[in-house]
C-alpha positions in Angstrom: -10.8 -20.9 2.6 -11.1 -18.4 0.0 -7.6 -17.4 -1.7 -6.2 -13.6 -2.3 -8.1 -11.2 -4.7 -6.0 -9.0 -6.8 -5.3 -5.8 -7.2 -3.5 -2.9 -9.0 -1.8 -0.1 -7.6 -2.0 3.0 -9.0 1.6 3.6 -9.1 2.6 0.8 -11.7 0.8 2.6 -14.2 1.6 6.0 -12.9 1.2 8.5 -16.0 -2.4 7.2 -17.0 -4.8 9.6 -15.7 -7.1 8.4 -12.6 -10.4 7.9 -14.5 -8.0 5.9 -17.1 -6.7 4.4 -14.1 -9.8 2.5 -13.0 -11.0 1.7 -16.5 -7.9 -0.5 -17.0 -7.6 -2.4 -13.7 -11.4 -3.3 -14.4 -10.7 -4.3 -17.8 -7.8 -6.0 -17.0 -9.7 -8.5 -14.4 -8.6 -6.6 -11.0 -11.1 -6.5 -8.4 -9.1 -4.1 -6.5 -7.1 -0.5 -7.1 -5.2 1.3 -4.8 -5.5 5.0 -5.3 -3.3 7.6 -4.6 -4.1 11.1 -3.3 -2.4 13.4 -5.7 -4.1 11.6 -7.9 -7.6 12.3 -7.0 -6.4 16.0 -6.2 -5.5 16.2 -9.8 -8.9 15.0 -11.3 -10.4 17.5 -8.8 -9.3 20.2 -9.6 -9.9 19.8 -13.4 -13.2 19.7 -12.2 -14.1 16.3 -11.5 -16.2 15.5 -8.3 -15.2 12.4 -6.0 -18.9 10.7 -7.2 -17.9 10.9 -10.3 -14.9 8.6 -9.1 -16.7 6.3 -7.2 -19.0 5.8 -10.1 -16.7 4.7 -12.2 -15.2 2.2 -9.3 -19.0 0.7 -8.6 -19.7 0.6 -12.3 -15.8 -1.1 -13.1 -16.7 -3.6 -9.5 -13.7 -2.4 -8.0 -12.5 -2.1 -4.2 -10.2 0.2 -3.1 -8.1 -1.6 -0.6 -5.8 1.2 0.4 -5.5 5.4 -0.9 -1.8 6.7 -0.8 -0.9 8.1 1.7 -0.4 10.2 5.1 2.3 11.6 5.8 3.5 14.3 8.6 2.0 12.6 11.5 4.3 10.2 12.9 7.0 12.4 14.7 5.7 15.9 14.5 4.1 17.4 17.5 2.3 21.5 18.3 1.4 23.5 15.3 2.9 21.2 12.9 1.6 18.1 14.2 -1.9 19.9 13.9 -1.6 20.9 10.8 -0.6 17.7 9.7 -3.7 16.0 11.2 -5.7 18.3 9.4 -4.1 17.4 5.7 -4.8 13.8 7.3 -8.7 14.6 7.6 -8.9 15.7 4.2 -7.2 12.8 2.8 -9.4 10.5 4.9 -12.3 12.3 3.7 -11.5 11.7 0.2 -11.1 8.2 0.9 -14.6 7.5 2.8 -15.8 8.9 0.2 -14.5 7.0 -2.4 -15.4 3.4 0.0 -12.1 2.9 0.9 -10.9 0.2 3.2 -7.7 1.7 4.5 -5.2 4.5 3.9 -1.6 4.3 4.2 0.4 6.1 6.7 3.5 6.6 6.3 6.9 6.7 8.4 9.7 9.3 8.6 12.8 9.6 7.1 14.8 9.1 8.9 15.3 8.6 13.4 12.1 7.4 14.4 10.8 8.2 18.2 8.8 4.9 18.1 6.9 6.1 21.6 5.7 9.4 19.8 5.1 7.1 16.9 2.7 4.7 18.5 1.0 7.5 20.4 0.5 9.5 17.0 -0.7 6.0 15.3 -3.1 5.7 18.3 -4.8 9.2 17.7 -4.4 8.6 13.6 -6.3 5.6 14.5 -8.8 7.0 16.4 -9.3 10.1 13.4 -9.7 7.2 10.7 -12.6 5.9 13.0 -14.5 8.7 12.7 -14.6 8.4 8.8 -14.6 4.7 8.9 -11.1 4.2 6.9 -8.6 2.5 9.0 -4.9 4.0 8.5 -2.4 1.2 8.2 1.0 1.4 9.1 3.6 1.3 6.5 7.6 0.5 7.1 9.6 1.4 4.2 13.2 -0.6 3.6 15.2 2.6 2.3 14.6 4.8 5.4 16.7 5.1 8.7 14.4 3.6 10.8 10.9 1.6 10.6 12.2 -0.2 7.9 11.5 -3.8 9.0 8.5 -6.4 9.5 9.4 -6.4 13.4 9.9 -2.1 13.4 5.9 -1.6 11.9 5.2 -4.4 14.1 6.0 -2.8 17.5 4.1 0.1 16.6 0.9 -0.8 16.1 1.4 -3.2 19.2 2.3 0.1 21.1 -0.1 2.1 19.5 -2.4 -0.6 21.3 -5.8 0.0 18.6 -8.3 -2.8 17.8 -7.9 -1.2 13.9 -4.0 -1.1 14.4 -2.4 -2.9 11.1 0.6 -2.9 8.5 1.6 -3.1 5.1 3.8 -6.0 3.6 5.8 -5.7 1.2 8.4 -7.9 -0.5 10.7 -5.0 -1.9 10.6 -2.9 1.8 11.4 -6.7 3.4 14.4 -7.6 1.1 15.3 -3.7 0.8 15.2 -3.6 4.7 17.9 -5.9 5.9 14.8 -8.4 7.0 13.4 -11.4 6.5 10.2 -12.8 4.6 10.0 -15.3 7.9 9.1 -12.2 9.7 5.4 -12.9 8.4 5.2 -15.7 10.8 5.1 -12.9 13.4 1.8 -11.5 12.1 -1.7 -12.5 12.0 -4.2 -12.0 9.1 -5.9 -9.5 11.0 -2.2 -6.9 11.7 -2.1 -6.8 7.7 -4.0 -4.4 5.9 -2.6 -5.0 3.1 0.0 -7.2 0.8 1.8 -5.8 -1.8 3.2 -7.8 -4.3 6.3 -7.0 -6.6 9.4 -9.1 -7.7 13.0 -7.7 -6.3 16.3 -8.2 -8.3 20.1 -8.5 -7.4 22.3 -7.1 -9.4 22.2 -4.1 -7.7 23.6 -3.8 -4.2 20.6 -3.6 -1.7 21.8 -0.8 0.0 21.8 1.0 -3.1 18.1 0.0 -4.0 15.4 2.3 -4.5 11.3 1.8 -6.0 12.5 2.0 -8.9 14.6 -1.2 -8.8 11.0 -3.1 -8.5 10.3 -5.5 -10.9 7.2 -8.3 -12.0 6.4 -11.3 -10.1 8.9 -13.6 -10.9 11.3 -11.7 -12.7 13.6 -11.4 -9.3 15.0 -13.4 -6.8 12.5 -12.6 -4.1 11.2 -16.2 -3.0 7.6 -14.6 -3.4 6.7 -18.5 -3.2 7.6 -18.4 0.6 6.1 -15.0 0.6 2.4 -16.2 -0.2 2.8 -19.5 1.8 3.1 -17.8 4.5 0.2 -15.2 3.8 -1.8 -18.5 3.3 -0.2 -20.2 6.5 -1.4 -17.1 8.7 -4.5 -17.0 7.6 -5.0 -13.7 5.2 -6.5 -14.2 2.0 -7.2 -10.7 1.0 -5.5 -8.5 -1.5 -2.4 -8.7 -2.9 -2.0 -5.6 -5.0 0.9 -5.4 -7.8 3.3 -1.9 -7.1 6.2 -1.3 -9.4 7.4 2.2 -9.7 9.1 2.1 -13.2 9.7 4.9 -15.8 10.2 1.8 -18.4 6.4 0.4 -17.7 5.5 3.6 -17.5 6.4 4.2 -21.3 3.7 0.9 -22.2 0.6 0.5 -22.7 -1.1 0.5 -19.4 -3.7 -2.2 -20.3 -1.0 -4.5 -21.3 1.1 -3.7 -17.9 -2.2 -4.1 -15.9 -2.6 -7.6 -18.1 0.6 -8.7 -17.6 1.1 -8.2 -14.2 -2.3 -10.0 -13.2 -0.7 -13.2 -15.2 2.2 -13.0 -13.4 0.5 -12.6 -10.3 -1.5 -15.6 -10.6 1.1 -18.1 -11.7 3.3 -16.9 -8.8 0.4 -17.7 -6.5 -1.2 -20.4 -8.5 -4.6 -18.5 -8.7 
């Protein structure tokens, strides 16, 4: 069976402008890069096109697992709700566009009405078909609710879509109260995609915020439990490296982008 490909998020080297972006995960030996929206809205409207992005991705061989993110659509409903959707479209628009797999979507703050939820999912679903980009849902460890494995879990079950999935991710697991077992819940297919990360302890977890993220291996995450059970379940796609740090942000991004794939690799043995 083949084993994960690699990517970089666009969030670990933050500051470096998108076209910059790309050039480094290519150079750096990623297949992948995630991409976030204000991102691309930034090069737009300096007066870059969206071909001139995915020229640079063909010409660099690069996938774009995921773009980042929707937001708005999981609790809201009349006027608001719609005008959500519509900032949705656009984002999913840019993302087609750009050959991306999935897009994230993103959960509240803070109570979440998981019935609304699924239903919302369902019909977020249903948008992303019609652009061919499948939204995936994300749980994040530092909100109220949908801040588990199990929590993203019973949404898309509820939501009840053949393109329903989730994003993993060790920090939202250990940040979360929950448990890196939980993967053994999933199937390859429910995952749209892994991201990968290290998480540390000397800070209380309750306390813990992205910024608290740090390299594969420099934590005390058992990432090796993390990727056997990826393997044991079946999904051998991307795992893509997200820190959110002011500190990396400071370095040269080629060397981050470097740096992390090496790290990746030796803690999955690829």
């Amino acid at each position: 069976m083949p084993d994960f490909t690699y990517s970089l998020n666009g969030s670990t080297i933050k500051t470096t402008p998108l076209m910059d972006q790309i050039r480094v995960a290519a150079e750096a030996g990623y297949t992948g890069i995630e991409l976030w929206h204000d991102k691309i809205d930034e090069y737009l409207q300096s007066g870059g096109q969206l071909s001139d992005i995915r020229k640079a991705l063909d010409d660099g061989g690069l996938t774009v697992p995921t773009t980042i993110y929707l937001c708005d659509w999981f609790d809201t409903s009349g006027q608001e709700h719609a005008s959500a959707l519509d900032e949705c479209r656009r984002r999913l628009e840019q993302s087609a566009a750009l050959g991306a797999i999935h897009v994230i979507a993103s959960p509240p703050g803070g109570a979440a009405n998981y019935e609304l939820g699924a239903k919302n999912y369902h019909e977020l679903l249903e948008i992303g078909a019609e652009f061919g980009v499948k939204p995936s849902m994300e749980f994040l460890g530092f909100v109220d609710q949908l801040n588990t494995i199990e929590d993203a879990l019973e949404i898309v079950q509820k939501a009840d879509h053949p393109d329903g999935t989730m994003v993993i991710d060790p920090f939202h697991i250990y940040r979360g109260g929950g448990d890196v077992e939980s993967l053994s819940k999933l199937t390859a297919s429910q995952i749209g995609v892994a991201h990968f990360m290290d998480t540390i302890d000397t800070v209380p977890r309750e306390q813990q915020h992205d910024q608290h993220r740090v390299m594969p291996g420099d934590g005390c995450f058992p990432l090796d439990r993390y990727v056997s059970l990826l393997r044991q379940i079946g999904y051998n796609r991307f795992l893509s490296l997200e820190l959110f740090r002011e500190d990396v942000w400071q370095q040269d991004p080629l060397e981050v982008a470097r740096l992390g794939l090496q790290k990746m690799r030796a803690a999955t043995g690829g």
